[in-house]
C-alpha positions in Angstrom: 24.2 -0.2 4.5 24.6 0.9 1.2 23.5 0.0 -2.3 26.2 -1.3 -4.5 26.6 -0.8 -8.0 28.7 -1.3 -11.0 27.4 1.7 -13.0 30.6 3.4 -12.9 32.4 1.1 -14.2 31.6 1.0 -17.7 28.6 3.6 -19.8 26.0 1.3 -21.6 25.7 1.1 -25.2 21.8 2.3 -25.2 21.5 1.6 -29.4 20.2 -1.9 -28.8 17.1 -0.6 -26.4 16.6 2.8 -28.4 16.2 -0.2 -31.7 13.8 -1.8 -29.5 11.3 1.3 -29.1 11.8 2.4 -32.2 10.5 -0.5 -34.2 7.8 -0.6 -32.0 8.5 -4.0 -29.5 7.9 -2.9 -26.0 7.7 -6.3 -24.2 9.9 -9.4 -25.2 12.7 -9.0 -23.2 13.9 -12.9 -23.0 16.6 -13.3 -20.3 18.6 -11.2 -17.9 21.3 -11.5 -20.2 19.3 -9.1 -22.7 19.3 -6.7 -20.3 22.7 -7.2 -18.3 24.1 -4.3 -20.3 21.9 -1.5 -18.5 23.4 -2.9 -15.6 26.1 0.1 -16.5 24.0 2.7 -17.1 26.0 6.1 -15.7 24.8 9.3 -14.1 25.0 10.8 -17.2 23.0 8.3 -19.7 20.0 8.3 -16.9 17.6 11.3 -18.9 18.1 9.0 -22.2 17.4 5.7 -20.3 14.3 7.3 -18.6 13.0 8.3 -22.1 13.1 4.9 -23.1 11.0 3.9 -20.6 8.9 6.4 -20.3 8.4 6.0 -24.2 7.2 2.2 -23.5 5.0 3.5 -20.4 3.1 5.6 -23.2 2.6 3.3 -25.8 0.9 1.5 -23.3 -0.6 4.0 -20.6 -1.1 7.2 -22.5 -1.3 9.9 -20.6 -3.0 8.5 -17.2 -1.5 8.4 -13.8 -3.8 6.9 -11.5 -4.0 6.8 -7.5 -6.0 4.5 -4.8 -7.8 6.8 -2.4 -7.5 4.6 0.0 -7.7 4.7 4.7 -4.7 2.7 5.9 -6.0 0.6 8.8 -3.1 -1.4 10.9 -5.0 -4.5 12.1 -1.9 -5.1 14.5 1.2 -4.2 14.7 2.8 -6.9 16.6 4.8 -9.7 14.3 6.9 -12.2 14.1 9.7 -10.4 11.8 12.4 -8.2 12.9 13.6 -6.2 10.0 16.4 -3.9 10.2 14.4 -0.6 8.3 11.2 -1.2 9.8 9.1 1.0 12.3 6.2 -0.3 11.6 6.1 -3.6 14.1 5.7 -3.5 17.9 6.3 -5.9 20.8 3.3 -6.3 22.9 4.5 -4.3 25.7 4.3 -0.9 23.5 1.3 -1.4 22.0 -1.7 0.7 22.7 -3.9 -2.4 21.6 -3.0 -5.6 20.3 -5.4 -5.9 17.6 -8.1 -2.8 16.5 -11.4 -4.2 17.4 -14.4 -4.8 14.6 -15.7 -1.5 16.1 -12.5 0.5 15.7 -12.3 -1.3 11.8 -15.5 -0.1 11.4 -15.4 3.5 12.5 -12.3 4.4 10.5 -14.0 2.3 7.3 -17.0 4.5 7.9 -14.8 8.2 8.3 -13.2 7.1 5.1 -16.1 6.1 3.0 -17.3 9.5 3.7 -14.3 11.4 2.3 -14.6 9.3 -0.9 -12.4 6.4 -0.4 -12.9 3.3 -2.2 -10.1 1.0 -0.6 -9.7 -0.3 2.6 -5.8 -1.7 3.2 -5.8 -3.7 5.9 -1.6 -3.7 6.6 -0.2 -6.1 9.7 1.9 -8.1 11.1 3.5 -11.1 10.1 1.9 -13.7 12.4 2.5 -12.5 16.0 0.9 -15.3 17.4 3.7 -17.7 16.3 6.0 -15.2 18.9 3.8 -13.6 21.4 1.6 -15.4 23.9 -0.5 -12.2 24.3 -1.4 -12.2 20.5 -2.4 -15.7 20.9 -4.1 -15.2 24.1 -5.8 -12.2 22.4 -7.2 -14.5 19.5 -8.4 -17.2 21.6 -10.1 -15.4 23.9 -12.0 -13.6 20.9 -12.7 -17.2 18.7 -10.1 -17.5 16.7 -6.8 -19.9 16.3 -4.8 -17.1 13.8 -4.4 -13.5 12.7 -5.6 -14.2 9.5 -8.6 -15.9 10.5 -9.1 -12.5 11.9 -8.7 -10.7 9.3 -11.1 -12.6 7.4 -13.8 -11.6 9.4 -13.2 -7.9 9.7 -12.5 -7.7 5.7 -16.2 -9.8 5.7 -17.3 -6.7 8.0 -16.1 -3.8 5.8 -16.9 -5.3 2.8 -20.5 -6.0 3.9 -20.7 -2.4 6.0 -19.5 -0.4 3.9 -18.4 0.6 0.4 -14.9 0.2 0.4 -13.4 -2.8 -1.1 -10.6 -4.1 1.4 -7.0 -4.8 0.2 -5.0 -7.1 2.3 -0.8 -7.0 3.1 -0.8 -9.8 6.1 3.0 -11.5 4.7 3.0 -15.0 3.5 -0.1 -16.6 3.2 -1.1 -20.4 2.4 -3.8 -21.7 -0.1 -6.4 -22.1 2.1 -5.9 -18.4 4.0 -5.7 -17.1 0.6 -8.9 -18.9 -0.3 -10.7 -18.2 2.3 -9.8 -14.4 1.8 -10.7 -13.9 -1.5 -14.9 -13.6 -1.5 -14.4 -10.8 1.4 -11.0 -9.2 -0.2 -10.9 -7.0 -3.7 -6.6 -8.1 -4.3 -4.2 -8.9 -1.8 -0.1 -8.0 -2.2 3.3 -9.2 -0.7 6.4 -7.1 -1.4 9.1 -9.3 -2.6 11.8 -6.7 -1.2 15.2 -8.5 -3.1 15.6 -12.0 -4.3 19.0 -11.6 -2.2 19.7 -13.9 -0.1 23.0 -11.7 1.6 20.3 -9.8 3.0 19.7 -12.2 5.5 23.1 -12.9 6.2 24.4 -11.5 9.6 24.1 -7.9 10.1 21.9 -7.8 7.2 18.6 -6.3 7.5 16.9 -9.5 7.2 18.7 -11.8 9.5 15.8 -12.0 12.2 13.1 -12.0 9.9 12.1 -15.1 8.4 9.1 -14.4 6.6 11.3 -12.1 4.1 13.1 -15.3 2.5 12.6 -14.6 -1.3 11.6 -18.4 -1.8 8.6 -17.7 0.8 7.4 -14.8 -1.1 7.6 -16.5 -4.2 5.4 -19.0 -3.5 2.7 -16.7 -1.8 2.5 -14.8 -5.1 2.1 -18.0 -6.8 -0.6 -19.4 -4.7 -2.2 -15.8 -5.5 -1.5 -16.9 -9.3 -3.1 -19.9 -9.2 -6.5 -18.3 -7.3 -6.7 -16.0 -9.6 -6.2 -12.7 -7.3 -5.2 -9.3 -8.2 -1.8 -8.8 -6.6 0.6 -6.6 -5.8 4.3 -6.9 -5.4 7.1 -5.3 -5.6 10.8 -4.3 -4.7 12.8 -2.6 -1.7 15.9 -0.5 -3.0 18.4 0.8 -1.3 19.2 -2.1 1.6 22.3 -4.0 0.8 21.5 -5.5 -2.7 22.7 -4.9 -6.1 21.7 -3.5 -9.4 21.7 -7.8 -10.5 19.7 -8.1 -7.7 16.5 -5.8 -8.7 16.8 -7.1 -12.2 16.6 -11.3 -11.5 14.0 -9.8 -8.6 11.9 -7.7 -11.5 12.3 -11.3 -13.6 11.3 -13.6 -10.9 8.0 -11.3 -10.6 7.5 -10.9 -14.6 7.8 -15.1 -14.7 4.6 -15.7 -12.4 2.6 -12.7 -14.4 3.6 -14.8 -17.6 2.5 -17.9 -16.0 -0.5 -16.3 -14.0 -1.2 -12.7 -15.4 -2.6 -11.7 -12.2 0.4 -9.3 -10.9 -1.6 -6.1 -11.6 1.0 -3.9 -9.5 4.4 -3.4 -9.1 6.0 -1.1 -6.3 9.9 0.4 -6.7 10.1 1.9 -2.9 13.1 3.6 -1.9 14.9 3.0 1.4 14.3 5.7 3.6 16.3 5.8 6.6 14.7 6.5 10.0 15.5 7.4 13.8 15.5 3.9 16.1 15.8 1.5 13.4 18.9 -1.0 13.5 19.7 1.0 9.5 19.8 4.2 11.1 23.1 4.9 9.6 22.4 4.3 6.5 21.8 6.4 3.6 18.5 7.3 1.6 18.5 5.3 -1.3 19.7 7.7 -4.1 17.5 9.1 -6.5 19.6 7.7 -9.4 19.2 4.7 -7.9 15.7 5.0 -7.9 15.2 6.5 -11.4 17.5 3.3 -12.8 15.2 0.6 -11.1 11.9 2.5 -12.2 13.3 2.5 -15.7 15.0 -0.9 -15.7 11.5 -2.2 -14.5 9.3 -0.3 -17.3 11.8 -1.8 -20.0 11.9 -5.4 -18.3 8.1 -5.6 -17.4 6.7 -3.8 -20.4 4.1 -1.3 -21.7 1.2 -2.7 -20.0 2.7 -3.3 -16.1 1.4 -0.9 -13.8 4.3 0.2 -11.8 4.2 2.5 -8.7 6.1 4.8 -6.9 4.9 5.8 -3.2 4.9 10.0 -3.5 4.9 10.7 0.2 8.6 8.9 0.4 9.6 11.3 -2.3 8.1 14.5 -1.5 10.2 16.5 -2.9 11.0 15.4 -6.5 8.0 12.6 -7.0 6.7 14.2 -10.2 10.2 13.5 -11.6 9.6 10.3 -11.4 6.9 10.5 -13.6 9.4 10.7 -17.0 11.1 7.6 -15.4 8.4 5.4 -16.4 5.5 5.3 -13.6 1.8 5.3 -13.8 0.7 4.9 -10.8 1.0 6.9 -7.2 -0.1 3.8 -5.0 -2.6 4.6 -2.6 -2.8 7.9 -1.1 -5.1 8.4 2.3 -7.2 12.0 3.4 -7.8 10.6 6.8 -4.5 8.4 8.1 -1.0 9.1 8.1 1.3 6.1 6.3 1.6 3.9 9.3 4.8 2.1 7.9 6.7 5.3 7.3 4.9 7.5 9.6 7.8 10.6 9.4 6.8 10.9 5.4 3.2 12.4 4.8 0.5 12.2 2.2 0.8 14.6 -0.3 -2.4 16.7 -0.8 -4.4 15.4 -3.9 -4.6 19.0 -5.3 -1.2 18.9 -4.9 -0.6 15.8 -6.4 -3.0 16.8 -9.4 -1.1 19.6 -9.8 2.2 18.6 -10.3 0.9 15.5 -12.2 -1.1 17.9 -14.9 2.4 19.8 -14.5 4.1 16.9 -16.0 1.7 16.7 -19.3 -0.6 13.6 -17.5 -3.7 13.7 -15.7 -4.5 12.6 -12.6 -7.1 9.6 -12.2 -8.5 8.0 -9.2 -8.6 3.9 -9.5 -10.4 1.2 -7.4 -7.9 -1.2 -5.7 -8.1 -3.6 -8.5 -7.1 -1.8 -11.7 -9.5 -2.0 -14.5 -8.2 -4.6 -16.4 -8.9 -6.7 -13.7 -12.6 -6.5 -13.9 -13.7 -4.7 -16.7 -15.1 -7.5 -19.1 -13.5 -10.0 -16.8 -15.4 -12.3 -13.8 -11.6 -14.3 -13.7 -10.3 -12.3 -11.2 -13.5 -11.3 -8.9 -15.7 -13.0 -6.7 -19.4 -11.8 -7.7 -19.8 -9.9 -4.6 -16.6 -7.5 -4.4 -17.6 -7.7 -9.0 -20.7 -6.0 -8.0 -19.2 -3.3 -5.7 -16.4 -2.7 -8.4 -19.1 -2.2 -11.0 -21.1 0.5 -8.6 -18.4 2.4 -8.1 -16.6 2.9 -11.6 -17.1 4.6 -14.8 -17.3 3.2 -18.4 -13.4 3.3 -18.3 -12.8 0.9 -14.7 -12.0 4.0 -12.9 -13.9 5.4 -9.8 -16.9 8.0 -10.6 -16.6 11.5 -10.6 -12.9 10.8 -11.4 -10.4 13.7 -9.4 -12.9 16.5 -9.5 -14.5 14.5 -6.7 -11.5 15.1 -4.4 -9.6 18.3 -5.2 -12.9 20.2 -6.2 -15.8 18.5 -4.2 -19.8 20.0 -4.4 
């Protein structure tokens, strides 16, 4: 499956945008119209486009790229959802375990509080029980009726044993999960992948996987909107859709942050293709592609949107990214591997610092919920995970001891 564009069809008259920065508006982009020009940026007009952006990502961000230390822990792998790029899901009959048990949780919560991590990210399955007997078997026989209800309790258990401050990627969620979820949880997130709905067409990569339908999504980030979570979304490139396709996608997430302002994140991952996957055949998304989107969404989302690039999926170029218009590397783990794209590892954090200070920008270790989220703010926070934010940050929001702690530790 390849990504199909019509950026060679016409060059983009980049006067309008340049105007924009110039004069010093960063963040009132009205319709897709306004922006269906950039739809034609070509190979060659990239650098200037990424300057743009870049130029908006510094009125607002400075010089300050931040990171999540975070230990990835896979509550379960089974689920409901077949997707045609993921590697991540299981059936019950290759599973090692079902579900970790609160003493696995723990242990791993505990190994990672010692190396410094402040967030726990709980990633799993879309609902398994609603396919596999042995997940609902599993549940039962331990007390509870779902996989979030679950969840619950073993974000209760590391927020109340430990340090870290959980963050939670279970799929679509309802009011009262959500609700229930938010005293034990720091912010929760949902990737909205593509607003297309050809993606679940036949053949696409979405066909067997019901919990990916954009409407779905939607209204899980709302129902974090109206509860007042921190949350993360974000986009999938490189699958089937279309340039159109991330922009209405980037506008149908910048709508609820206008309605809500509690989108603190947003993610532009690129389509890496991997053995025994239904995509197989497919290409990597290109980096031009990947450049464009980061761009388009720095322009379309403005100077204040954190917006994130995963390193480890871009090992080899990620601090080129950088001039695109990021500020943030996502979450990066010393102790587990990425379980979702297990063939791409962490980079080192000296590494990372490195090639960050490299690109004129220093490296700064954040708590799952950025700082705007709880600095001078009890909107977003229940008093409990408040407390543990304020304990483990600095005047600025971000965590003590800042990256001297990890690349340079006493």
């Amino acid at each position: 499956m390849t990504v199909h564009s019509n950026h060679l069809k016409s060059r983009c008259n980049l006067a309008n945008a340049r105007s924009r920065i110039t004069s010093g508006i960063f963040s009132d982009i009205l319709s897709i119209q306004d922006v269906m020009d950039f739809v034609h940026i070509s190979e060659g007009q990239i650098d200037e486009y990424c300057l743009v952006a870049s130029e908006i990502r510094d009125h607002g961000k400075g010089n300050v790229i931040t990171f999540s230390p975070k230990v990835f822990i896979p509550l379960t792998r089974l689920c409901r959802d077949f997707c045609g790029y993921c590697t991540f899901r299981q059936d019950p009959s290759d599973a090692d375990e079902l579900y970790l048990s609160p003493e696995q949780v723990l242990e791993v919560a505990n190994k990672a509080q010692a190396l410094g991590c402040t967030e726990a990210l709980f990633t799993l399955g879309e609902r398994p029980e609603l396919r596999y007997r042995e997940a609902m078997d599993w549940l039962k026989t331990h007390g509870y009726d779902t996989t979030i209800e679950y969840l619950v309790d073993m974000c209760r258990l590391v927020s109340f044993r430990t340090s870290l401050i959980p963050h939670v990627n279970p799929g679509t969620m309802s009011y009262r999960e959500m609700s229930q979820l938010r005293p034990h949880s720091g912010s929760m997130g949902i990737m909205l992948e593509s607003i297309s709905e050809n993606l679940h067409a036949p053949g696409g990569p979405h066909e067997f996987a019901p919990s990916k339908r954009p409407s779905v999504r939607i209204k899980t980030t709302k129902i974090a909107g109206e509860l007042n979570i921190p949350f993360t979304s974000g986009i999938l490139i490189g699958i089937g859709e279309s340039r159109l396709d991330r922009i209405k996608a980037l506008f149908a997430l910048l709508d609820i942050h206008k309605n809500y302002g509690n989108i603190q994140e947003v993610i532009i991952q690129n389509f890496r293709t991997k053995e025994n996957i239904p995509m197989r055949h497919s290409p990597d998304a290109e980096s031009l592609e990947l450049r464009w989107t980061i761009a388009t969404a720095r322009i379309i989302l403005g100077s204040q949107a954190n917006i994130q690039v995963p390193p480890n999926l871009n090992s080899e170029d990620y601090d080129t990214y950088i001039s695109a218009g990021i500020n943030d590397w996502g979450g990066v783990s010393p102790l587990t591997i990425d379980y979702v794209n297990p063939e791409s590892p962490w980079p080192k954090l000296s590494e990372l610092n490195r090639r960050t200070s490299k690109m004129g920008f220093n490296l700064v270790p954040r708590l799952p919920i950025y700082p705007e989220y709880f600095m001078d703010t009890d909107r977003y926070t229940d008093v409990n995970i408040k407390r543990k934010l304020l304990e483990l940050s600095d005047d600025q929001g971000y965590v003590k001891g800042g990256i001297q702690a990890y690349v340079d530790p006493k």
